[in-house]
Steps between C-alpha positions, in 0.01 A plus 500: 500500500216686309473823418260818640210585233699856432834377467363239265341719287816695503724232358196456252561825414853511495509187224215667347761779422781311396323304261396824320837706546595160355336637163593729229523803734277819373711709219505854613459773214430841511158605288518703178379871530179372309459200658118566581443542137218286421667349195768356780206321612450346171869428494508321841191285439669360189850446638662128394500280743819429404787662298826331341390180681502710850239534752319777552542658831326722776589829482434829747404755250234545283526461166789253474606210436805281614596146325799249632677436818693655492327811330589466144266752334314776659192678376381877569195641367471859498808647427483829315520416163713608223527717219651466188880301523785416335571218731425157343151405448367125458147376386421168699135355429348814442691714773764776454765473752803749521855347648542813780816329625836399315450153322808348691355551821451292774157631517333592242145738505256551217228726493173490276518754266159714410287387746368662840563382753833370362643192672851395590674166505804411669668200413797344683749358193757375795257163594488441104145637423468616157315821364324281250391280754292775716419777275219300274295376842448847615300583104148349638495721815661812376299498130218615742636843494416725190810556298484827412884541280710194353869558537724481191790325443845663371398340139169675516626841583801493260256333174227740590384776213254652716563884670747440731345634854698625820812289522451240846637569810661231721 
């Protein structure tokens, strides 16, 4: 029994599809309000391949970026960025990243810190991935963006003897 030319190419077609639903399906995100900012495009052309020893995945919105399967850290470029904080701020290779989410969540964001376009970075601490592991291979695609302000630690603001300035909001 042999098959018609059209309903060949259908079952073709049909395999053809299940072998690539078969792979890492596309991660849908929602794009930052800036995402069109040209320093996203910087961003995006330097994104790890991987991160935390996961994949890098396709993703449906510009300027991001989506590691594991699944999704263990998300990235957003163009998110409004932030002003001056009293929320925890972290230096990693050159980048200033504030904790915008309780530290004993399940999923923790940072945001850089005195850049535009600020990016975010979600990380998923149930499947074991560590902030230490992802934060430092984002610094080679985000040190594209000017840093304008450094954030301070709680040491730095309480050892200071300059003027004090307006006190930070949260």
């Amino acid at each position: 029994m042999s098959l018609r030319p059209a309903a060949l190419l259908a079952v073709i077609l049909a395999g053809a599809g299940l072998v690539l639903t078969g792979c890492a399906p596309i991660v849908s995100l929602d794009p930052a309000a800036d995402a069109n900012n040209p320093g996203c495009a910087e961003v995006s052309v330097r994104l790890p391949d991987t991160v935390a020893g996961a994949q890098k995945r396709e993703t449906d919105a510009q300027a991001t970026g989506a590691w594991g399967d699944p999704a263990v850290v998300l990235l957003r470029c163009g998110v409004p960025p932030i002003g001056p904080t009293t929320k925890p701020c972290v230096n990693v290779n050159g980048i200033d990243w504030v904790l915008m989410t309780d530290p004993a969540a399940k999923t923790i964001v940072y945001q850089t810190f005195g850049r535009t376009p600020a990016t975010e970075v979600v990380i998923d601490h149930v499947n074991g991935v560590s902030d230490a592991a992802v934060l430092p291979e984002f610094a080679s695609a985000i040190s594209n963006i000017q840093q304008t302000q450094k954030c301070l630690d709680t040491l730095d603001t309480e050892t200071s003897t300059a003027t004090p300035g307006p006190a930070p909001s949260k």
